[in-house]
BALOBA-1460 file (C-alpha; in Angstrom, 3 decimals):
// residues 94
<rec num="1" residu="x" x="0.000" y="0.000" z="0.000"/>
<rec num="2" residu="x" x="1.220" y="3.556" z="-0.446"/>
<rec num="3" residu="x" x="-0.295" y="4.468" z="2.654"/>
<rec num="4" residu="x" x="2.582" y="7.503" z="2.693"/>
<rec num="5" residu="x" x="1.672" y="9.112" z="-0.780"/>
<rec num="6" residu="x" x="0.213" y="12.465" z="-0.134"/>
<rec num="7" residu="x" x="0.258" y="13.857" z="-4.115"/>
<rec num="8" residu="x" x="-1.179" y="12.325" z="-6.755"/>
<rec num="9" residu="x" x="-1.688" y="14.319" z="-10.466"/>
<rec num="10" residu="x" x="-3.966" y="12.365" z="-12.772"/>
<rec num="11" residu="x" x="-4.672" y="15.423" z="-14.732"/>
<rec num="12" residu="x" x="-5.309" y="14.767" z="-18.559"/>
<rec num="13" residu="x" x="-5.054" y="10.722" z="-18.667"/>
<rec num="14" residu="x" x="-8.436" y="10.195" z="-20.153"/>
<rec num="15" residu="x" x="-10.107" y="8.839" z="-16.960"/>
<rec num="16" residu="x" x="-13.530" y="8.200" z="-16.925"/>
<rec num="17" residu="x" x="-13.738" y="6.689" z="-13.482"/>
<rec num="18" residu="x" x="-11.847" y="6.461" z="-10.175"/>
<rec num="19" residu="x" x="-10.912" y="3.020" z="-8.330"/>
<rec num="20" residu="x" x="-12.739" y="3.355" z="-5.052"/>
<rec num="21" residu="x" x="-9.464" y="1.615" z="-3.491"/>
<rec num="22" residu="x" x="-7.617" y="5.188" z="-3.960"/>
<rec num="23" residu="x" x="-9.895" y="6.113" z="-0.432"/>
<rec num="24" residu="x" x="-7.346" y="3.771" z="1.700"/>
<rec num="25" residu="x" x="-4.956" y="6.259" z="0.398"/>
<rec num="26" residu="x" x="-3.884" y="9.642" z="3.005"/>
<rec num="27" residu="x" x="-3.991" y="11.913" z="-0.425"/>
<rec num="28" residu="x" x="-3.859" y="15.617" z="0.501"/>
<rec num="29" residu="x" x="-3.462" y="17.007" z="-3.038"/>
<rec num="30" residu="x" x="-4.909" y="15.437" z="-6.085"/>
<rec num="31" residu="x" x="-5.223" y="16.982" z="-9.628"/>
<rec num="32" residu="x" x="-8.129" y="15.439" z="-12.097"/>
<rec num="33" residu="x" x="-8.225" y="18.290" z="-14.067"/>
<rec num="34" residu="x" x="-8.932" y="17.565" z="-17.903"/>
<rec num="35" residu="x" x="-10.485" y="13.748" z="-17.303"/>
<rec num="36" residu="x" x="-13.935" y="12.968" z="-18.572"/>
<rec num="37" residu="x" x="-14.928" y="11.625" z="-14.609"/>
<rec num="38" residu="x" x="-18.148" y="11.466" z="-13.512"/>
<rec num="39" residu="x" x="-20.044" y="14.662" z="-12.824"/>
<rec num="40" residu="x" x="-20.369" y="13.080" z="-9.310"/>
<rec num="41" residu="x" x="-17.033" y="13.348" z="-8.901"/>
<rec num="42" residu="x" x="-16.267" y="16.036" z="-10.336"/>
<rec num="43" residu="x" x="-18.953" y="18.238" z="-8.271"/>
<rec num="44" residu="x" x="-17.157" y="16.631" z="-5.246"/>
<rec num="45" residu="x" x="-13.886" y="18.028" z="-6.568"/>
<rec num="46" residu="x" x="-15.089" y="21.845" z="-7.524"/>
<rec num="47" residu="x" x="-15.950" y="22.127" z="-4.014"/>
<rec num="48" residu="x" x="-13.518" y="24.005" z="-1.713"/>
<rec num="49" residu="x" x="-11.881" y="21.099" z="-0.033"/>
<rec num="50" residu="x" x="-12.179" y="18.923" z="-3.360"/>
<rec num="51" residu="x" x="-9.620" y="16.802" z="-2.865"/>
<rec num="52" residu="x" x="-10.738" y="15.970" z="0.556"/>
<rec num="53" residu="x" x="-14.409" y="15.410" z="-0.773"/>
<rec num="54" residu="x" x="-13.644" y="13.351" z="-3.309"/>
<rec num="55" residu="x" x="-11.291" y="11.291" z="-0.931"/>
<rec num="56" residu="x" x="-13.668" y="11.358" z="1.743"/>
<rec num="57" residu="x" x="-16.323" y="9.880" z="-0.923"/>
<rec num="58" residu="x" x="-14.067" y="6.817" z="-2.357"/>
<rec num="59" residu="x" x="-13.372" y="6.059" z="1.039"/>
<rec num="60" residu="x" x="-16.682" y="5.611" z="2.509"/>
<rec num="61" residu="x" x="-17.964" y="3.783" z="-0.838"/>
<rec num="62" residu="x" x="-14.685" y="1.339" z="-0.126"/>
<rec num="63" residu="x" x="-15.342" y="0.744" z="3.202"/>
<rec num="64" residu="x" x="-19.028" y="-0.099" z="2.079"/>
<rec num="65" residu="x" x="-17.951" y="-2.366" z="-0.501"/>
<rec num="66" residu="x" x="-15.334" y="-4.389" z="1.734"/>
<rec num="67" residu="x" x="-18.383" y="-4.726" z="4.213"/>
<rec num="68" residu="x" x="-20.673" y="-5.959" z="1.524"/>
<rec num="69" residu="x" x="-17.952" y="-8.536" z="0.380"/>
<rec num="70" residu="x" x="-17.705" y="-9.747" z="3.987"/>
<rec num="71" residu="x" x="-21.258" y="-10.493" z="4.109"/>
<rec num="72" residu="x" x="-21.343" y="-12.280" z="0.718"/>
<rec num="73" residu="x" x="-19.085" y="-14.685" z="-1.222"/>
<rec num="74" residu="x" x="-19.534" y="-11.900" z="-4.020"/>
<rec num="75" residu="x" x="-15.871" y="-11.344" z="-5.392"/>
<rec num="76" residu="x" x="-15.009" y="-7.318" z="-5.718"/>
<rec num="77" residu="x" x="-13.800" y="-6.466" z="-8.764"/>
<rec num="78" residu="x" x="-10.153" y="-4.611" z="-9.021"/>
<rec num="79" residu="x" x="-11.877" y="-1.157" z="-9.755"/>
<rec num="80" residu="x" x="-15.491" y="0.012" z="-10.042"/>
<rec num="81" residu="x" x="-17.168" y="2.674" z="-12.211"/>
<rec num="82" residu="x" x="-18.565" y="4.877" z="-9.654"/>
<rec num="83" residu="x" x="-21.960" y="3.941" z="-10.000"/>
<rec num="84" residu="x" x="-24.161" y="4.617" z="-7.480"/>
<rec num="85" residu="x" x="-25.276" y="1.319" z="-5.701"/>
<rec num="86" residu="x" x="-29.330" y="1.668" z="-4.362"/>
<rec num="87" residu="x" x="-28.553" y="-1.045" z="-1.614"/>
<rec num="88" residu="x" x="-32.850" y="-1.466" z="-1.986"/>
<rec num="89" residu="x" x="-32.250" y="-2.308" z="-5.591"/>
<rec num="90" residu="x" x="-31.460" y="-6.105" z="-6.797"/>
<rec num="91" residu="x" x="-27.858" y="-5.541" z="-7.549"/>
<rec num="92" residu="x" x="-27.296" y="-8.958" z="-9.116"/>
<rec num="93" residu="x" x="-25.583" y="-7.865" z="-12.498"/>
<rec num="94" residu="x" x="-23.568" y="-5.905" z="-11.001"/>
């Protein structure tokens, strides 16, 4: 893990989504300038404390995810697209 890796600059590297396994990260300075992200996630990161907003959000959806796969024998894929999960919703396809 690079638990230690404070900067990270993504900007203009085509991404269109973010793994939520960058939230067990300590970033305090990211750059996603110039990547065609979600407009979740990019709302998150216009904010005044964007970075922290957008960490804070990959974080908690991680931390959801590795309590989902505890109480399932549903293997998590390496990276996710940021889609919103409806935890009322039948999920199967997913």
């Amino acid at each position: 893990d690079l638990i230690n890796l404070k900067r990270l600059y993504l900007e203009s590297n085509f991404l269109k989504n973010l793994p939520y396994e960058l939230g067990k990260l300590n970033i305090e300075d990211l750059g996603l300038n110039n990547n065609p992200l979600g407009d979740h996630i990019l709302s998150l990161f216009a904010r005044p404390n964007g970075t922290r907003e957008v960490m804070n959000y990959l974080r908690e959806k991680w931390n959801l995810l590795c309590s989902f796969s505890k109480m399932s024998s549903y293997k998590m894929p390496l990276s996710w697209d940021n889609t919103e999960i409806d935890p009322n919703e039948n999920n199967s396809n997913i």
